[in-house]
C-alpha positions as CSV (number, residue, x, y, z in Angstrom):
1,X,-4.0,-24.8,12.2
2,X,-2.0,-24.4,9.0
3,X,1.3,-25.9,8.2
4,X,4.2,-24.0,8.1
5,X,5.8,-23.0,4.9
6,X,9.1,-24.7,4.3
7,X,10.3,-24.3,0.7
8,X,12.4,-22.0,-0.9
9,X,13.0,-18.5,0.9
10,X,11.6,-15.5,-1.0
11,X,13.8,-12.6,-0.3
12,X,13.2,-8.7,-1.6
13,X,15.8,-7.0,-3.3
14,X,14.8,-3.6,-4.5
15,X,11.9,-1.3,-4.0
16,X,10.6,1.7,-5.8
17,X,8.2,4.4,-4.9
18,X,6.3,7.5,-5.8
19,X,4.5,9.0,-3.0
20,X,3.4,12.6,-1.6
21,X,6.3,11.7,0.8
22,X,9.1,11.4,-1.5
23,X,9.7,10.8,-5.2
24,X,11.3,7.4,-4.4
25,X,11.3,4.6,-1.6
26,X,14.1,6.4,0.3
27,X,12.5,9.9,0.5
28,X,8.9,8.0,1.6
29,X,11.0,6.2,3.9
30,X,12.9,9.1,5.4
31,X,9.2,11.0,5.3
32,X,8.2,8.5,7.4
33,X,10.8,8.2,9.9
34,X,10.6,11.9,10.6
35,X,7.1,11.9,11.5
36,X,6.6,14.2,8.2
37,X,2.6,14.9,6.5
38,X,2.2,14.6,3.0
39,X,-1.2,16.3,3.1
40,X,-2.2,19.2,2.0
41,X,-5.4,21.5,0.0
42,X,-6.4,19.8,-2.7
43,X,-5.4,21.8,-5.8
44,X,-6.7,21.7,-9.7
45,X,-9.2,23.2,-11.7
46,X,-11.6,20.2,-11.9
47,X,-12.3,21.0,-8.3
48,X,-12.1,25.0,-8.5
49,X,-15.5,24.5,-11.0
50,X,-18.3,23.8,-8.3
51,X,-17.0,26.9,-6.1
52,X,-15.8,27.0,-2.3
53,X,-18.8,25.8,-0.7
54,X,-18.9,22.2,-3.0
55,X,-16.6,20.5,-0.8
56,X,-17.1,19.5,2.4
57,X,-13.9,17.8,1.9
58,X,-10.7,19.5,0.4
59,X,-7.8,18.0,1.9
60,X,-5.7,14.7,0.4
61,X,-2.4,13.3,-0.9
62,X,-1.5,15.1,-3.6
63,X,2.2,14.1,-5.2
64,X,3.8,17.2,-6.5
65,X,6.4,17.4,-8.7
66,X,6.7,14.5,-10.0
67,X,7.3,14.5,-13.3
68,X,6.0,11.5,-15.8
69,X,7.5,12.2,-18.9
70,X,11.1,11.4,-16.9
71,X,9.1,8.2,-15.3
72,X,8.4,6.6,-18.8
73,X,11.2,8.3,-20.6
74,X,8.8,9.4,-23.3
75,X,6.7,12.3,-23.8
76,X,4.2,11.0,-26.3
77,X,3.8,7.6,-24.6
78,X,3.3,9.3,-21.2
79,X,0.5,10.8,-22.6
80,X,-1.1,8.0,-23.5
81,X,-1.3,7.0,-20.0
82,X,-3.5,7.4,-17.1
83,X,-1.6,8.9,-14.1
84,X,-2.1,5.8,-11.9
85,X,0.0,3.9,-14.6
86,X,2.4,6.9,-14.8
87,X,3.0,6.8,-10.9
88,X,3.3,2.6,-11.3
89,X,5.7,3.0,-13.9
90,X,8.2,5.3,-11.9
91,X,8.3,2.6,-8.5
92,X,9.0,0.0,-11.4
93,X,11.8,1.5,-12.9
94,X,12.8,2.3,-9.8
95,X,12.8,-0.9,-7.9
96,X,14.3,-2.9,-10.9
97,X,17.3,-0.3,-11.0
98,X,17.3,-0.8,-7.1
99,X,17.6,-4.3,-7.5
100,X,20.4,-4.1,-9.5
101,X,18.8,-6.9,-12.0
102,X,19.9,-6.9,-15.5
103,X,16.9,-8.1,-17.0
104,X,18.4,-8.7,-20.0
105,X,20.1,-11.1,-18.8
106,X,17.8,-13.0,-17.3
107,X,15.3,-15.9,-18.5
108,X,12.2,-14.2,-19.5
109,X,9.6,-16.5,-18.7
110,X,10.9,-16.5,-15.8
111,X,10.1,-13.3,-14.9
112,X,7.3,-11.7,-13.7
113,X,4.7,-8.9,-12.4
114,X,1.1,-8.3,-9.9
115,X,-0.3,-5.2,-9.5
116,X,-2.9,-4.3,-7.4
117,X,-4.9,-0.9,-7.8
118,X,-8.6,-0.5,-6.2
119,X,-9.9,1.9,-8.9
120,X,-7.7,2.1,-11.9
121,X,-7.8,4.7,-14.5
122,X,-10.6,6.7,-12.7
123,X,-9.4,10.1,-14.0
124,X,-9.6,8.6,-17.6
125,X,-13.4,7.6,-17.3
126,X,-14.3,11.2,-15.7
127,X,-12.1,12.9,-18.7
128,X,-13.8,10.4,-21.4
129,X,-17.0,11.2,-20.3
130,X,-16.6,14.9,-19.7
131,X,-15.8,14.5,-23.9
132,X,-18.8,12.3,-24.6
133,X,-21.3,14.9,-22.9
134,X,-19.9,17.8,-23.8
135,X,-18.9,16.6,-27.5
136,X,-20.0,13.8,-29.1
137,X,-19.4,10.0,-28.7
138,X,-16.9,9.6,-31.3
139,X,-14.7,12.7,-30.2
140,X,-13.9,9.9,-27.3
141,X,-10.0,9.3,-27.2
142,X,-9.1,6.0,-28.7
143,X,-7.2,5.3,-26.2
144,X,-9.3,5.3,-23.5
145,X,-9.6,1.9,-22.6
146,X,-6.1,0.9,-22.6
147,X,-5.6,3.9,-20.1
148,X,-8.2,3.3,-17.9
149,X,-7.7,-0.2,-18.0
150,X,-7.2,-2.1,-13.9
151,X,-4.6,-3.8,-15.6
152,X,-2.8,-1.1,-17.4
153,X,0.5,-1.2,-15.0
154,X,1.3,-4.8,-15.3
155,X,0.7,-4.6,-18.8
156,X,2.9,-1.9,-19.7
157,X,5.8,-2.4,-17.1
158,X,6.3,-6.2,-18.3
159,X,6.2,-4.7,-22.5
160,X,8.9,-2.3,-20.7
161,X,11.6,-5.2,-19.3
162,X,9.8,-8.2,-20.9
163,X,8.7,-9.7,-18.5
164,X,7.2,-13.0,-20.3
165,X,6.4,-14.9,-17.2
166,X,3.3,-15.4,-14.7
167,X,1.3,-11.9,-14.8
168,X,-2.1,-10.4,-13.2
169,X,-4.1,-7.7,-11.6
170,X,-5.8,-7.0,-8.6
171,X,-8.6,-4.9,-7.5
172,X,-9.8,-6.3,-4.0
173,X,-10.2,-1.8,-2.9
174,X,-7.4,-1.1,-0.7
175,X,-6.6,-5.0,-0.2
176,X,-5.4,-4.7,-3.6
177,X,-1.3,-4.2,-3.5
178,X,-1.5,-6.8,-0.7
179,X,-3.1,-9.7,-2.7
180,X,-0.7,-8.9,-5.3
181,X,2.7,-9.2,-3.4
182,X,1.0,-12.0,-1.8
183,X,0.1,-13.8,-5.5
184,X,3.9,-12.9,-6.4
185,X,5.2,-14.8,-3.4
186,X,3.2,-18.0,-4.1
187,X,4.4,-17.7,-8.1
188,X,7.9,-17.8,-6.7
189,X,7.5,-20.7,-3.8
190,X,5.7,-22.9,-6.3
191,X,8.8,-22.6,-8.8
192,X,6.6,-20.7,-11.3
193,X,9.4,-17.6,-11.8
194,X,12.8,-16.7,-10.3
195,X,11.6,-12.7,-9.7
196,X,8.8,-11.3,-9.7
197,X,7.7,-7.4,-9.9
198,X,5.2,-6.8,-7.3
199,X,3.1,-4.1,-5.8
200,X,0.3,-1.2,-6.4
201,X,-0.5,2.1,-8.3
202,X,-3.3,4.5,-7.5
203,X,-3.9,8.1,-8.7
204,X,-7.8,8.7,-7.2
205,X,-8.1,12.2,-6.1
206,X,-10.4,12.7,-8.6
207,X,-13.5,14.7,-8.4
208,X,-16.3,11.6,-8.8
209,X,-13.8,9.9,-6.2
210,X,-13.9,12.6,-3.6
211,X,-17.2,13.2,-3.9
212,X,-18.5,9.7,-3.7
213,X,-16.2,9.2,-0.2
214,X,-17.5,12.4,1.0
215,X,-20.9,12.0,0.8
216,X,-20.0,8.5,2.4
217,X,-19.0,10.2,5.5
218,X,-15.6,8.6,5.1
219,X,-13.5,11.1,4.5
220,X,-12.3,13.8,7.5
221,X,-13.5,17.3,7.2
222,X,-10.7,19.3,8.9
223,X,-10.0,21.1,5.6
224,X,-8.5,24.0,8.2
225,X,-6.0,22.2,9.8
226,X,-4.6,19.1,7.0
227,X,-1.8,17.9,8.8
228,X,-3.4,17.3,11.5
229,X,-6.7,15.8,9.6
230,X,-5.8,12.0,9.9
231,X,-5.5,10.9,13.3
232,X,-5.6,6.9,13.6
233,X,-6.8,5.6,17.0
234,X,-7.0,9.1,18.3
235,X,-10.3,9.6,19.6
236,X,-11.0,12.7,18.2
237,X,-10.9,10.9,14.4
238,X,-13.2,11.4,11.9
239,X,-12.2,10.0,8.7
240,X,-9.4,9.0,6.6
241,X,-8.2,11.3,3.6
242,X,-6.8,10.2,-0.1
243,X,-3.8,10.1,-1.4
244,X,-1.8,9.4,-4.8
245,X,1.1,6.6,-4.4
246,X,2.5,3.4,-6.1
247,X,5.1,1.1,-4.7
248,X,6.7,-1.7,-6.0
249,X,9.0,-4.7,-4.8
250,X,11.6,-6.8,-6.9
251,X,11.1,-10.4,-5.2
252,X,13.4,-13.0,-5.8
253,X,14.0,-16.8,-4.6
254,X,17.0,-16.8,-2.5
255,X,19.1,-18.9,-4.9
256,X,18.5,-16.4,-8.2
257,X,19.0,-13.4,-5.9
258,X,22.3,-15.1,-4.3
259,X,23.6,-16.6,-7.6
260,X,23.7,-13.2,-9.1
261,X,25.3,-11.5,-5.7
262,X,22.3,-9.1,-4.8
263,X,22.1,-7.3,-2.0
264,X,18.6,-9.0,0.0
265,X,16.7,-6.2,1.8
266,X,14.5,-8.6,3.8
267,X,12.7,-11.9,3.4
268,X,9.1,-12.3,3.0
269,X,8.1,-14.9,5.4
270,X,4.6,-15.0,5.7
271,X,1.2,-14.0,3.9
272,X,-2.8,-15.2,3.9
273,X,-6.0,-13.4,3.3
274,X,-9.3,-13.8,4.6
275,X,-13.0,-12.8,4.1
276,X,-15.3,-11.0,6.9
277,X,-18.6,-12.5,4.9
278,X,-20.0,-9.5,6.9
279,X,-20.8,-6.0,4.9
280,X,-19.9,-4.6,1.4
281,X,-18.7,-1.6,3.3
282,X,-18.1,-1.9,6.9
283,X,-15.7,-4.4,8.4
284,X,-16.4,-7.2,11.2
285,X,-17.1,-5.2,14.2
286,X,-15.3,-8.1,16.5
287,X,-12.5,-8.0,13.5
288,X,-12.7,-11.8,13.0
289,X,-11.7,-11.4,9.4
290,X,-8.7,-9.3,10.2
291,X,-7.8,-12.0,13.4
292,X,-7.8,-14.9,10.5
293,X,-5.3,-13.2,8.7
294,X,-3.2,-12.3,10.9
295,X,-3.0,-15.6,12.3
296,X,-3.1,-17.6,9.1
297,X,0.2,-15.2,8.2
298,X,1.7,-16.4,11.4
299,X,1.1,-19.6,10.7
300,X,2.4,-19.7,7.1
301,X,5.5,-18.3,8.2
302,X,5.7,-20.5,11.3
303,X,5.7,-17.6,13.8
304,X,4.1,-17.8,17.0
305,X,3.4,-14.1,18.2
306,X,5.8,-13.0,20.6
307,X,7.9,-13.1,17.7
308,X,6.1,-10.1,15.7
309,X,7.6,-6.9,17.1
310,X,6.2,-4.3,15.0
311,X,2.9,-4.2,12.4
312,X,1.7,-1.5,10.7
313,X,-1.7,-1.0,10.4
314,X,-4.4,-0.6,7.9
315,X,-5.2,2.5,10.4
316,X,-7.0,4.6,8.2
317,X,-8.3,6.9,11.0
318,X,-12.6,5.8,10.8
319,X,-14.3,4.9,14.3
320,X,-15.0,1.3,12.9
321,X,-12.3,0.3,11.3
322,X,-9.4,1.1,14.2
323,X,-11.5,-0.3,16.7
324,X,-12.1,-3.4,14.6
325,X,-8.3,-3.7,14.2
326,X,-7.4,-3.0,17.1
327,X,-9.5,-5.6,18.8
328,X,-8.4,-8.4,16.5
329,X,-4.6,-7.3,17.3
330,X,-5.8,-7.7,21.1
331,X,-7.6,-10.8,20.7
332,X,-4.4,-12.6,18.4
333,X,-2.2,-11.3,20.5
334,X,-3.1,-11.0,24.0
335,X,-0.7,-9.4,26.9
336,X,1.7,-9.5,24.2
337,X,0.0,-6.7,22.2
338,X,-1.4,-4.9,25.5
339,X,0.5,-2.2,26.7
340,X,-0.9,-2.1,30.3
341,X,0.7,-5.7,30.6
342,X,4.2,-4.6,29.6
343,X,3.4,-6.2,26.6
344,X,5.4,-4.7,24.1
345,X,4.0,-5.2,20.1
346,X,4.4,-1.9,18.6
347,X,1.8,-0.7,16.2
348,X,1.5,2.4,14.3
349,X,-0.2,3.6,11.5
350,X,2.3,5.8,8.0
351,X,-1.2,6.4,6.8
352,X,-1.4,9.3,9.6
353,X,1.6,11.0,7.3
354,X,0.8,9.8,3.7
355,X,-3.1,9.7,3.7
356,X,-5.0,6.2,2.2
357,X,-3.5,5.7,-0.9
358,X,-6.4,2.8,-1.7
359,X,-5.3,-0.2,-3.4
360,X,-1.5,0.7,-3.4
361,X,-1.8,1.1,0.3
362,X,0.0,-2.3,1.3
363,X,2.6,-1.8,-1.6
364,X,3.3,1.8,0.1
365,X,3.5,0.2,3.6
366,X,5.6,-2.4,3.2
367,X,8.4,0.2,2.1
368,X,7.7,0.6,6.0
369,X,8.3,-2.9,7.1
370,X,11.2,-3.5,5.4
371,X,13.0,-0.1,6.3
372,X,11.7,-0.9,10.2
373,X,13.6,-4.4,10.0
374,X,16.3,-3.1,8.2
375,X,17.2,0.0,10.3
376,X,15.6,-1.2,13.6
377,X,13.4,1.9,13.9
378,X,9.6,2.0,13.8
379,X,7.7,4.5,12.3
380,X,5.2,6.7,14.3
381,X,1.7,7.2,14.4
382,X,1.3,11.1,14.0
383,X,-1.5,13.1,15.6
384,X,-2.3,10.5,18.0
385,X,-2.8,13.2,21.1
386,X,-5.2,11.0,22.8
387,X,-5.9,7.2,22.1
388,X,-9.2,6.1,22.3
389,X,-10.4,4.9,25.4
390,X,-9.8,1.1,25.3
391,X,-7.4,0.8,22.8
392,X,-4.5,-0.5,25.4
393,X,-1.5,-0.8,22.7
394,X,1.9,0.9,22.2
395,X,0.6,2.8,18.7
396,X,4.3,4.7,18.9
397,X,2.7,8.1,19.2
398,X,4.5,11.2,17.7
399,X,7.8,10.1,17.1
400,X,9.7,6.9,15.3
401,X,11.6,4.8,18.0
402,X,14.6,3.2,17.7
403,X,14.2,-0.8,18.4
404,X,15.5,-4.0,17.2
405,X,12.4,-5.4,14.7
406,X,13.0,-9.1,13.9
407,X,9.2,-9.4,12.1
408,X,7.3,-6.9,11.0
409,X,3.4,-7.3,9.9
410,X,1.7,-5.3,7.3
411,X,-2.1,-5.3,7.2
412,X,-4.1,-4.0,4.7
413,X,-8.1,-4.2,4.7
414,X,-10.5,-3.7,2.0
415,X,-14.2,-2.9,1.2
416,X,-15.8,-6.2,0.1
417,X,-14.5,-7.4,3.5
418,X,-11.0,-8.5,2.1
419,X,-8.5,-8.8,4.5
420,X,-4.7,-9.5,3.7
421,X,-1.9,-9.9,5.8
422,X,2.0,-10.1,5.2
423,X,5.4,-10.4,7.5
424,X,8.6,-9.2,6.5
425,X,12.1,-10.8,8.5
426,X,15.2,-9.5,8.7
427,X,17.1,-11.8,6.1
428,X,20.0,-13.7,7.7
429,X,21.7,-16.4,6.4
């Protein structure tokens, strides 16, 4: 068993986001909370090329109307940028503004940012090849690596607010976000910063990304009907869908964010990551991986798990990876976690409403958690008309519920077998 955390309290004090919910963390959240579907046909002429009998798959996450020139408050620059950076730029500003931090004021080594994103600048490799092939090799733009770059969001958010302090990357696949609000915490407990800028970018509705999912079988193929397409734990599932989305967080210490009067959203309380050691692809059947994480979190923040009222899900809507989860909630969690028993551990799945937005995915979702502790109202799980046989939990079907959430845990699963885990609290002094 692991020991407890007992230093400093880490508390969150602004959040930003850019999703095919809402332009910003309150129009996701709202998005959410009325049960509302972000996706929709794909649209663009990249895909329009290979004709209407290319796709088997033409449904995703699409943001619309967001504007990136406003994001980065320059035209030029925002050109220069891949539009996974764009989107992680606009939750940045936004968060910081959120926060109500005056950065200028503020120690700058003390100050930091992690980013997580599973596939970076993915539209600038297809664009900079496209050129290459068609053109020449030196008709390449010189600025495609800078733009297509895994680290391009950290880099050119902390040049934005210089941000001088403790600053990385992640690219764990849609574990990604989650390792990097997780490294941000331990920066902060170990006394390495006072705030730190933390969360995920991804823009990979791209052709050679829908293609390669596609002819993965991973994606779902109701192209006729995409609102209803993602359907986590339904039975009837048949694949989870992409999306566009970046969130970020402004994490503080609790004496920094006290000493300056912010207003603390919620306290991050726990976090841990594990490996399944099992398949590059596919997660542990049994969801061994997933049941270390969850109870190393629990742990860490010296929970025990009646305490845990709400989690969202990875829930991506594939056969394997639900019922992996979902038997690793079971098995951590026991009558507490099975609805049969009166147990009553809600889980639901945002990602039936916003699509899998990949490595920004626990970023996104924990502008869930904290809204659920906040507000006391749990987001639903849309589309789930019939859960699968055996899957004996309260996946809040439909419709957000009202109910007090004193923790809430946020998983988030990656290929490679990476498995992270965090739980937000309600802050109280």
């Amino acid at each position: 068993m692991r020991r407890a955390y007992s230093g400093p309290r880490i508390v969150i004090t602004g959040l930003g986001a850019v999703t095919n919910l809402g332009l910003d963390a309150r129009t996701t959240w709202e998005g959410m909370r009325a049960g509302r579907c972000g996706i929709t046909r794909i649209e663009g002429p990249e895909f329009d090329r290979f004709g209407p009998d290319a796709w088997d798959v033409r449904i995703g996450g699409q943001i619309r109307g967001f504007d990136p020139v406003a994001a980065v408050g320059d035209a030029r620059e925002a050109r220069r940028l891949d539009r996974f950076t764009q989107l992680g730029i606009g939750a940045s500003v936004e968060a910081v503004a959120a926060s109500g931090l005056d950065l200028n004021k503020e120690n700058p080594e003390r100050c930091g940012i992690v980013v997580g994103s599973g596939v970076g600048g993915i539209r600038t490799i297809e664009d900079g090849t496209e050129v290459m092939l068609k053109k020449a090799p030196d008709r390449v733009s010189p600025f495609t690596v800078p733009r297509l770059m895994v680290n391009a969001v950290a880099g050119n958010v902390s040049i934005r607010f210089g941000l001088q302090g403790p600053s990385s990357s992640h690219a764990t696949a849609c574990a990604s976000s989650g390792h990097a609000i997780g490294d941000a915490l331990h920066y902060l407990r170990r006394g390495e910063a006072d705030v730190m800028l933390a969360g995920g970018a991804e823009a990979a509705i791209s052709p050679i990304c829908v293609a390669a999912f596609m002819t993965m079988k991973a994606l779902s193929t109701r192209n006729d009907a995409p609102e209803k397409a993602c359907r986590p734990f339904d039975r009837d599932r048949d694949g989870f869908l992409l999306a566009e989305g970046a969130a970020m967080a402004v994490l503080e210490t609790e004496d920094h964010a006290r000493a300056r009067g912010a207003a603390i959203l919620a306290e991050l309380v726990g976090y841990a990551n594990s490996s399944d050691a099992n398949h590059i692809t596919a997660p542990d059947p049994n969801g061994r991986g997933a049941l270390r994480s969850m109870r190393w979190a629990m742990e860490d923040a010296g929970l025990n798990p009646g305490q845990v009222d709400y989690i969202n899900a990875h829930g991506t809507s594939t056969p394997l990876g639900d019922k992996a989860e979902v038997e690793a909630v079971t098995a951590l969690f026991g009558d507490h976690a099975r609805a049969s028993r009166g147990g009553t551990l809600m889980m639901s799945s945002t990602k039936s409403m916003h699509g899998h937005c990949l490595g920004a995915s626990g970023a996104v979702e924990l502008v869930a958690c904290v809204h659920a502790v906040r507000e006391g109202v749990v987001p639903p799980t849309v589309n789930l008309d019939h859960a699968e046989d055996g899957f004996d939990m309260d996946f809040v079907p439909h419709h957000a519920r009202e109910r007090r959430v004193r923790y809430a845990m946020n998983n988030t699963f990656g290929f490679g077998g990476h498995n992270v885990t965090l739980i937000v609290g309600r802050y109280e002094r």
